[in-house]
TORTOR-904323 format. One record per residue (C-alpha): residue number from 1; x, y, z. Coordinates in pm, whole numbers, plus 50000, padded with zeros to 5 digits. Example, Ala and Ser with C-alpha at 12.3 -4.5 7.8 and 13.67 -1.06 7.14 Angstrom:
<nodes>
[1; [51230; 49550; 50780]]
[2; [51367; 49894; 50714]]
</nodes>
This chain:
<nodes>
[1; [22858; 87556; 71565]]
[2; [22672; 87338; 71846]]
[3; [22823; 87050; 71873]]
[4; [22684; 86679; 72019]]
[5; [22957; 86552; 72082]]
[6; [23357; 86634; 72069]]
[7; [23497; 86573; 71673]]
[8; [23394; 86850; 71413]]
[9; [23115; 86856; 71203]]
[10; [23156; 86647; 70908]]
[11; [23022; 86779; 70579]]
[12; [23057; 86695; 70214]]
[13; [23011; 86998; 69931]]
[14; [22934; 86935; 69599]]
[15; [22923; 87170; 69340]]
[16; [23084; 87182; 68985]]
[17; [23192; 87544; 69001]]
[18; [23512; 87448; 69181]]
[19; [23486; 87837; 69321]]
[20; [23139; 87854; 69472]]
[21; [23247; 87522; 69632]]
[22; [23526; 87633; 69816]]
[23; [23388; 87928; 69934]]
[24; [23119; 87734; 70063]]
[25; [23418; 87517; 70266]]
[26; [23570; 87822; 70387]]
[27; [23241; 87918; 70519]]
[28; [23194; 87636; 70718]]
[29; [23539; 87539; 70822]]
[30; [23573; 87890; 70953]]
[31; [23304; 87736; 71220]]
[32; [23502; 87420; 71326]]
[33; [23348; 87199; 70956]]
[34; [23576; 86935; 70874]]
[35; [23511; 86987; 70481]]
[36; [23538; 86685; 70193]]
[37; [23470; 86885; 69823]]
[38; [23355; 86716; 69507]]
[39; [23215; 86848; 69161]]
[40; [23015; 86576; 69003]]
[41; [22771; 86263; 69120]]
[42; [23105; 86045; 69079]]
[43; [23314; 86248; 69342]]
[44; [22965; 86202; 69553]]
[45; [22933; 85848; 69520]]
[46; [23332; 85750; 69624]]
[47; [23301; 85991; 69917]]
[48; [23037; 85822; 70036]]
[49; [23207; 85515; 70035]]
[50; [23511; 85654; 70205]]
[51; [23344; 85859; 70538]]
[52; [23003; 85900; 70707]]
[53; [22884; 86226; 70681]]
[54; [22710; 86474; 70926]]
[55; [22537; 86642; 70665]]
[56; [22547; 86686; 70289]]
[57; [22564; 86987; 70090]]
[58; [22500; 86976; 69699]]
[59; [22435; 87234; 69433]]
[60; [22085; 87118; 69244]]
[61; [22229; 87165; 68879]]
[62; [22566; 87035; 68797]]
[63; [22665; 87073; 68408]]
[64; [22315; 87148; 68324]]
[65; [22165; 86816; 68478]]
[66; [21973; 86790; 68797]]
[67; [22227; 86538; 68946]]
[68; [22192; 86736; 69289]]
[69; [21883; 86495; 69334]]
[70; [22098; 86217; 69250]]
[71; [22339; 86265; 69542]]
[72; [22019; 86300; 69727]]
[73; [21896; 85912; 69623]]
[74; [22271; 85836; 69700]]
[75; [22244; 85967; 70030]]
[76; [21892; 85847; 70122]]
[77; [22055; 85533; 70050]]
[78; [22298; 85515; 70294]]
[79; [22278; 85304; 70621]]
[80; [22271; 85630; 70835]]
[81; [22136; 85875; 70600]]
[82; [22285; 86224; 70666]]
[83; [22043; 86542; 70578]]
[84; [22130; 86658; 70285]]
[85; [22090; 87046; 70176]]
[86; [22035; 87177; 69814]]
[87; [22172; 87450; 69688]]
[88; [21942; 87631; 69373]]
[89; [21905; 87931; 69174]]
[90; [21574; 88113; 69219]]
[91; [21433; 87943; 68931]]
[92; [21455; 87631; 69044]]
[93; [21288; 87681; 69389]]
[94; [20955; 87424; 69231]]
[95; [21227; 87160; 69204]]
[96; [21343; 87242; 69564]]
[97; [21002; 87194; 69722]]
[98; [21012; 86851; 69519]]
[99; [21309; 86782; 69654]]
[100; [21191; 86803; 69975]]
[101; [20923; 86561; 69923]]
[102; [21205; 86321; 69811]]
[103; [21359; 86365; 70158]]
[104; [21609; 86634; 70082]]
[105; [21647; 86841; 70481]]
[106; [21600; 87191; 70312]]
[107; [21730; 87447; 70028]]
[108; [21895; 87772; 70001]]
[109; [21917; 87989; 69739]]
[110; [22157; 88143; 69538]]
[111; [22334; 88400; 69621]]
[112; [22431; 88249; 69925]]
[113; [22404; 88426; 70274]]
[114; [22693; 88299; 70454]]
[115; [22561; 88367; 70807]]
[116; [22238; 88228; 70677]]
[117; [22403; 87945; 70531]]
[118; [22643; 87857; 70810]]
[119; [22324; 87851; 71056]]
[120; [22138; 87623; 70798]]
[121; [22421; 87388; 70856]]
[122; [22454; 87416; 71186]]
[123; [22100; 87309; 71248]]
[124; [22152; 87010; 71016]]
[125; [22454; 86860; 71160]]
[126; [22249; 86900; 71508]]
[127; [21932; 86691; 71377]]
[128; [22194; 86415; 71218]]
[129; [22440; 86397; 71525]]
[130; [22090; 86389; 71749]]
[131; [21945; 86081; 71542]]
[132; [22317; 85882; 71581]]
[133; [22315; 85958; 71967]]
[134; [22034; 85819; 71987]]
[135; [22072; 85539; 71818]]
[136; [22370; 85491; 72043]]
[137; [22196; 85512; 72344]]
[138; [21875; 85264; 72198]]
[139; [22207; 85001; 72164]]
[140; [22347; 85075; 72509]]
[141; [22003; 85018; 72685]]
[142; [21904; 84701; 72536]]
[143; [22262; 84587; 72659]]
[144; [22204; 84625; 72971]]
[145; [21974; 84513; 73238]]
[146; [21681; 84776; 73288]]
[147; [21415; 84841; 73538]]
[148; [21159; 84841; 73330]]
[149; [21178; 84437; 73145]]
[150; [21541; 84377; 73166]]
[151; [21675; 84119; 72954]]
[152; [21325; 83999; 72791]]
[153; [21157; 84063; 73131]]
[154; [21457; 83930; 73335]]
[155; [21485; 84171; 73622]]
[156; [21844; 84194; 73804]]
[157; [22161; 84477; 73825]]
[158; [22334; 84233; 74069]]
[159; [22683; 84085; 74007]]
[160; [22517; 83732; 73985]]
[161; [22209; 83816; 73774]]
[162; [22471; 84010; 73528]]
[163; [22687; 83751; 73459]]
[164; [22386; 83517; 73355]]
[165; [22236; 83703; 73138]]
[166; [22584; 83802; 72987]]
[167; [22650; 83413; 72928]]
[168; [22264; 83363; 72782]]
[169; [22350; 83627; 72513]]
[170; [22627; 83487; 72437]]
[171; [22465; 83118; 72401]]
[172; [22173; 83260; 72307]]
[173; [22259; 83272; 71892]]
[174; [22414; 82895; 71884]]
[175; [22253; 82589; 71872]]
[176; [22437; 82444; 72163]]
[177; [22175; 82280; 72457]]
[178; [22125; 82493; 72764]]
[179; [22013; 82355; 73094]]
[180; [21897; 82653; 73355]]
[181; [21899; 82491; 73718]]
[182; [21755; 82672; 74010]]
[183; [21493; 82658; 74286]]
[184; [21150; 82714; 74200]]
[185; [21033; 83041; 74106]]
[186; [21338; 83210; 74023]]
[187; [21277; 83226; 73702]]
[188; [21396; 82926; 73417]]
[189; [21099; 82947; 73148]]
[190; [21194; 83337; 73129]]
[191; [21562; 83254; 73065]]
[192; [21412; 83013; 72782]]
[193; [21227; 83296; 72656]]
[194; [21515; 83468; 72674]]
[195; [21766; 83206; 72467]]
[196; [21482; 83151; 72215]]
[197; [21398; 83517; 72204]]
[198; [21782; 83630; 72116]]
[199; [21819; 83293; 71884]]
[200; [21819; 83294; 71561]]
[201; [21506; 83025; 71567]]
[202; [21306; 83326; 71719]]
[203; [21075; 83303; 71362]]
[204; [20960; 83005; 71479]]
[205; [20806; 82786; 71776]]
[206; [20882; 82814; 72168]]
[207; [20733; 82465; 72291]]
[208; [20736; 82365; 72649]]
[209; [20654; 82047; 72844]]
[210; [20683; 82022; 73203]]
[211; [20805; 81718; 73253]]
[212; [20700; 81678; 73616]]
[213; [20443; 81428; 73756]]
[214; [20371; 81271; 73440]]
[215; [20409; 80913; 73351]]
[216; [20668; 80759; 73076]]
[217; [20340; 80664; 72850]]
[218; [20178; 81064; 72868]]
[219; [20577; 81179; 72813]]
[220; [20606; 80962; 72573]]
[221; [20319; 81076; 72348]]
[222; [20374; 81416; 72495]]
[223; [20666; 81407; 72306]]
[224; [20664; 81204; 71998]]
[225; [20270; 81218; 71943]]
[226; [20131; 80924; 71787]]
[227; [19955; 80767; 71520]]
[228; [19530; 80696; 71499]]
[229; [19466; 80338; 71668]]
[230; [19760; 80393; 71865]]
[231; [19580; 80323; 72162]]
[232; [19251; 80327; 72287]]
[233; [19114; 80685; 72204]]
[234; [19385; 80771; 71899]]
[235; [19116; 80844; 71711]]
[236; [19360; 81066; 71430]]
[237; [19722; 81123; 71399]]
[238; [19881; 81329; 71631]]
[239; [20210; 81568; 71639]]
[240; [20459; 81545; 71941]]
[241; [20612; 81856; 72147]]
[242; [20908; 81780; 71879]]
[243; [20738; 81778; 71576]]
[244; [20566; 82095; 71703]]
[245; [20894; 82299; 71750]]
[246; [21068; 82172; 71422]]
[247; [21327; 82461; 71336]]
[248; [21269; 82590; 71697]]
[249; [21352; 82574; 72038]]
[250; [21215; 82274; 72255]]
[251; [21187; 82336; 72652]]
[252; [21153; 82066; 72909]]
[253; [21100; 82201; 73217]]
[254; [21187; 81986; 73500]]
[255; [21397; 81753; 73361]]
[256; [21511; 81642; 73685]]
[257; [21127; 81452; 73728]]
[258; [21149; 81250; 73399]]
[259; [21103; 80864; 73490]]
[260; [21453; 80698; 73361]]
[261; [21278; 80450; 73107]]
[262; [21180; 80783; 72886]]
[263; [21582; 80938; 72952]]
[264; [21665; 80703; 72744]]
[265; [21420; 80755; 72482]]
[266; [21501; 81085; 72490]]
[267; [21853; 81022; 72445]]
[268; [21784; 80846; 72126]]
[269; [21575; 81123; 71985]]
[270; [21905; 81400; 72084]]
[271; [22135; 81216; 71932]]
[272; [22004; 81104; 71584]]
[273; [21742; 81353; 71558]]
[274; [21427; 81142; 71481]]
[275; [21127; 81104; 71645]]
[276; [20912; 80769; 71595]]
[277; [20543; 80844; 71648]]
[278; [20344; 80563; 71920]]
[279; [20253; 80344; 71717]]
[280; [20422; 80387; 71416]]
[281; [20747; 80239; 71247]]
[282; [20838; 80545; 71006]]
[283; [21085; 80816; 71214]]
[284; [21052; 81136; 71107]]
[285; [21392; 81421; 71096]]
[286; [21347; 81733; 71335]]
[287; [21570; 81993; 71442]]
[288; [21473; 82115; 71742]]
[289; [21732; 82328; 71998]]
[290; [21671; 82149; 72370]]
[291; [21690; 82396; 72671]]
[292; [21594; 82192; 72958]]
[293; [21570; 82327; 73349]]
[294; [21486; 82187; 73681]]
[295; [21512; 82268; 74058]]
[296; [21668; 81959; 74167]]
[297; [22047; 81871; 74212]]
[298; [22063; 81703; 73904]]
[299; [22447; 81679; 73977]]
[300; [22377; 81428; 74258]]
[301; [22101; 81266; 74093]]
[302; [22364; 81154; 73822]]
[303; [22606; 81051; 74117]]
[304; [22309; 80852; 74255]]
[305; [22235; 80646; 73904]]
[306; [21913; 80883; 73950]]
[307; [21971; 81043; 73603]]
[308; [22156; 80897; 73284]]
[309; [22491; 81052; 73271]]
[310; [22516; 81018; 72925]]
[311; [22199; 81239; 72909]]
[312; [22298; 81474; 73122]]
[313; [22633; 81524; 72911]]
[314; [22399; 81555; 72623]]
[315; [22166; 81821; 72751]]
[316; [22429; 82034; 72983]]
[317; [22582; 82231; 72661]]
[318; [22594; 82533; 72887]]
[319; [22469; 82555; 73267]]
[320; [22322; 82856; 73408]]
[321; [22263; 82843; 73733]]
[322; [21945; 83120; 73820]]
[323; [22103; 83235; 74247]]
[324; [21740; 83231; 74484]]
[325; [21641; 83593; 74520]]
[326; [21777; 83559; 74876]]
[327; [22123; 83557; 74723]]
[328; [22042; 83836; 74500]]
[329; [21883; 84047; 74822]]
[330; [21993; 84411; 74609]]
[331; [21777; 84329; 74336]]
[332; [21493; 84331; 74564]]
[333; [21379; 84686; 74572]]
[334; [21413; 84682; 74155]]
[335; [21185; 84431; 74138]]
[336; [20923; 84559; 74372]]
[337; [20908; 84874; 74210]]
[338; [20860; 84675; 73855]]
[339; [20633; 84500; 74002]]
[340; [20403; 84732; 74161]]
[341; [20373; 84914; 73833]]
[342; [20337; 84597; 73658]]
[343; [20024; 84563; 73874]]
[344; [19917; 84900; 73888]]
[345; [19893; 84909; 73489]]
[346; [19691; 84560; 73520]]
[347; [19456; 84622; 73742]]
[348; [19362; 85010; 73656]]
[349; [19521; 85115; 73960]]
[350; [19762; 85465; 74035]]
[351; [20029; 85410; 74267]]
[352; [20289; 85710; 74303]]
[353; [20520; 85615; 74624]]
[354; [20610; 85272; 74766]]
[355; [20677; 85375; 75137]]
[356; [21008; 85262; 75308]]
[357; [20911; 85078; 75564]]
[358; [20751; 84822; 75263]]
[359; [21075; 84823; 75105]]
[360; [21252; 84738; 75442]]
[361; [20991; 84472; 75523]]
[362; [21021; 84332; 75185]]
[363; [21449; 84332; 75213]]
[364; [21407; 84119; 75550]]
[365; [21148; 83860; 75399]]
[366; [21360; 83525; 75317]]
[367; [21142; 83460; 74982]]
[368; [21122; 83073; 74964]]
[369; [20918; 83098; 74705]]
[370; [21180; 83340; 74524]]
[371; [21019; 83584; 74265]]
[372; [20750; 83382; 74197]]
[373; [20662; 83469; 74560]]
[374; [20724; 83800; 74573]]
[375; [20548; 83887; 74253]]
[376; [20225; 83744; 74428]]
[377; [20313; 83951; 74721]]
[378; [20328; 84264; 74489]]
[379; [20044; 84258; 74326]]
[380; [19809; 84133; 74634]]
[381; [19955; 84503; 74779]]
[382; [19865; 84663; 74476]]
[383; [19513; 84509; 74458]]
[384; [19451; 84526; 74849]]
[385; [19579; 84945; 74923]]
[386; [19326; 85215; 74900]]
[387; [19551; 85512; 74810]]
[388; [19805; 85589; 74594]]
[389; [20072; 85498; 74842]]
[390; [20157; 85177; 74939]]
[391; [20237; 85200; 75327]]
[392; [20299; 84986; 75612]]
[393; [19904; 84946; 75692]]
[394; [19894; 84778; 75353]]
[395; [20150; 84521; 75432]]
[396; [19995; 84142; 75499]]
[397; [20076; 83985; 75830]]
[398; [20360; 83797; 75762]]
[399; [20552; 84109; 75658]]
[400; [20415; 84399; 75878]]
[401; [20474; 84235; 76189]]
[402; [20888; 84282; 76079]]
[403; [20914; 83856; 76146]]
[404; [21113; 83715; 75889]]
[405; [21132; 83308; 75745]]
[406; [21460; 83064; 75756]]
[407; [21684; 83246; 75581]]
[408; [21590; 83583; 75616]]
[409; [21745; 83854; 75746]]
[410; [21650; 84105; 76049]]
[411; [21817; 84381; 76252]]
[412; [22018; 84671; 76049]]
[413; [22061; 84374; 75808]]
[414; [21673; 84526; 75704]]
[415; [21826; 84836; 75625]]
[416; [22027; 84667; 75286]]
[417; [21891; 84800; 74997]]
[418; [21738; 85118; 75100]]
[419; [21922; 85467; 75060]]
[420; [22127; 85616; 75335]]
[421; [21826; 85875; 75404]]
[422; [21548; 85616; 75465]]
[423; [21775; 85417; 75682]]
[424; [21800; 85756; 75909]]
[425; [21459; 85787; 75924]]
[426; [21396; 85419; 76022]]
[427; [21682; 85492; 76279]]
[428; [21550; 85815; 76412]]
[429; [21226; 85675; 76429]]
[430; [21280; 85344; 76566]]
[431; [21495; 85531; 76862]]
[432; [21215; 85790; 76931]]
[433; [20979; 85459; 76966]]
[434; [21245; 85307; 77224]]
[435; [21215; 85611; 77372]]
[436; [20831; 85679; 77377]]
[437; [20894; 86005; 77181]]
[438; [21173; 86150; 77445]]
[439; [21372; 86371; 77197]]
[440; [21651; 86452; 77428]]
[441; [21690; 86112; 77545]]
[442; [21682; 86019; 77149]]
[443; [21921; 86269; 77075]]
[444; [22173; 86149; 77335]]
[445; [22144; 85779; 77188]]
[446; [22224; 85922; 76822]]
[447; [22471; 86103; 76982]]
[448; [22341; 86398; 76799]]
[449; [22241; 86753; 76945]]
[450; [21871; 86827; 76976]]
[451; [21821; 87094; 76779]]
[452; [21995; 86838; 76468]]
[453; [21738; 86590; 76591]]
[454; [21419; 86876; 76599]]
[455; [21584; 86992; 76245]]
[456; [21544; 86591; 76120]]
[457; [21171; 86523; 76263]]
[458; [21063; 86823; 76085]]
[459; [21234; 86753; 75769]]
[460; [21143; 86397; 75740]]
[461; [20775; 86470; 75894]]
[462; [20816; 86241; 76172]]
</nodes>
């Protein structure tokens, strides 16, 4: 019997003529079936609660009642329903087809083929063992990060990017605070995504304030909202950013920027859980989750008298530090081929092959601006080529030209992140260049024969 994977088939038989039932078993056991047998509904109902079956195997009429279709309900019940295969007299074949409605997999009639039956089986257990495989692999994927979204559209398969998202999952279903530091454009709101995303506060609000470049009065009313005559133009009651997320998850972006009268504010708010409205005396009760993020080294900020330590302490439940893609340099090509079709899909464009040389120049950029930048990059190449290949020609300036910013990296180091046989065509074509297209000369650098070298051009269309 085809198997999917390595244990035997598993299969319950139930039939109150203790005879037919076993020959049934020896049927199928003589074809590697692990058998269970029963006679009534009862024996159906505690097997079920004892094993998981691969598929199910029940006589339609037991003592003169149609109780076959109750092991079918008892079946279609189960948390990984297993097909489930009637076995009727000819007279009952209109019941059958009903059945099937119901959800029963098929019927066979009586007397029983054996060959016929054993195949029926056969193809049964494969449909059931197909569904749980993959169901298994559905839970595998969205446990690890993917090429195409990743952790809720967090892109990364490097050591650093793993671990992250490994401790966000894990944070992800508490209530503790999270504060996600790294440089700009590397990523923090998607991390809060992320948290809220995999929280169980995912039914309600994501709210986020950036908390940069605005004054304690605008954060303050940001925040708490206020009341009508509150000031000059409160012309009605208004809801703060914590009133809004009450029961969800509240995320202040740059946290680092907040002027230190409103910390302490804040502070109050964290640790009592009210909110007082500007302009009103009445505090009203939120619950609100805080993930907070910023770019700055909020570490030294505290050692400064910068930022309140005590607010710090409050919001720094869990730290996750988000590495600068320059740290991350093997995630690179990953996320320029997300991107690309990303941008292809947006803007109605077909794009088949990203060329190596763009992958190279793209490894040796330094990407200040970390994936905020390179995103921008990606889909100005996808916007700007005319083909369906994106090539050198479509590369801007900055990256054609090979030059790379503070903190980039040049030479062979370009090579990182390619595979072995588009680094030997950058070398094989970089040392016919040096050579202005001398193949012997070429072939003695390589230290390869010249036929190898003819063999090479040809194959890599050089």
């Amino acid at each position: 019997m085809a198997e999917l994977d390595d244990r035997p088939t598993r299969v319950l038989v139930i039939d109150d003529e203790v005879d037919h039932a076993e020959v049934m078993s020896d049927a199928l056991e003589r074809q590697q079936c692990d058998c269970d047998l029963g006679h009534s509904l009862e024996d159906a109902r505690k097997a079920f609660r004892r094993k998981r079956y691969d598929v199910v195997v029940t006589d339609l009429r037991m003592d003169g009642d149609r109780d076959g279709l109750e092991v079918l309900k008892l079946a279609r019940a189960l948390e990984e329903p297993p097909p489930v295969i009637l076995v009727t007299a000819v007279n009952d074949v209109p019941t059958s087809k009903e059945a099937i409605r119901e959800g029963v997999y098929d019927y066979i009639t009586k007397p029983l083929d054996l060959e016929d039956f054993r195949a029926q089986v056969a193809r049964a257990a494969e449909k059931s063992k197909l569904r749980r495989r993959n169901k298994t692999l559905e839970a595998e994927i969205a446990d690890v990060v993917v090429e195409d979204g990743g952790f809720e559209g967090i892109i990364g398969n490097s050591a650093a990017m793993k671990k992250l998202i490994e401790t966000a999952k894990q944070v992800a279903r508490s209530t503790i605070p999270v504060l996600v530091l790294g440089e700009s454009g590397t990523g923090k709101e998607l991390v809060a995504k992320a948290i809220h995303q995999h929280s169980d506060r995912r039914k309600q609000r994501l709210v986020a304030l950036n908390c940069a470049g605005l004054s304690e009065s605008i954060l303050e009313d940001e925040l708490f909202g206020h009341v009508k005559g509150a000031f000059t133009g409160a012309q009605s009651d208004r809801a703060g950013r914590f009133e809004h997320a009450d029961g969800g998850t509240l995320f202040l972006d740059e946290i680092g920027d907040m002027p230190a009268a409103m910390q302490a504010k804040l502070l109050r708010v964290l640790e009592n859980g009210e909110v007082v409205r500007l302009g009103s005396n009445e505090p009203r009760q939120v619950d609100v989750r805080v993930v907070s993020a910023t770019n700055r080294d909020i570490e030294q900020m505290v050692a400064d008298k910068e930022f309140r330590e005590d607010l710090y302490f409050r919001i720094k439940g869990v730290t996750l530090r988000l590495p600068a893609l320059r740290e991350r340099r093997e995630d690179i090509p990953l996320l320029l081929h997300f991107f690309v079709r990303r941008a292809a899909e947006q803007y109605g464009r077909e794009i088949d092959k990203i060329a190596p040389e763009v992958q190279q120049a793209f490894m040796a950029n330094a990407w200040p601006g970390n994936v905020r930048q390179l995103k921008s990059a990606v889909d100005n190449l996808v916007v700007m080529s005319s083909g369906d290949t994106i090539g050198p020609d479509d590369l801007p300036p900055e990256l054609a030209t090979g030059t790379t910013e503070p903190g980039g990296i040049g030479g062979l180091d370009g090579l990182v992140g390619i595979s072995i046989e588009q680094a030997e065509v950058e070398l094989i074509r970089n040392t016919l260049k040096l050579v202005d297209g001398n193949r012997e000369r070429a072939a003695k650098i390589l230290k390869i024969g010249e036929r190898t070298l003819y063999r090479k051009i040809k194959e890599y269309d050089l």
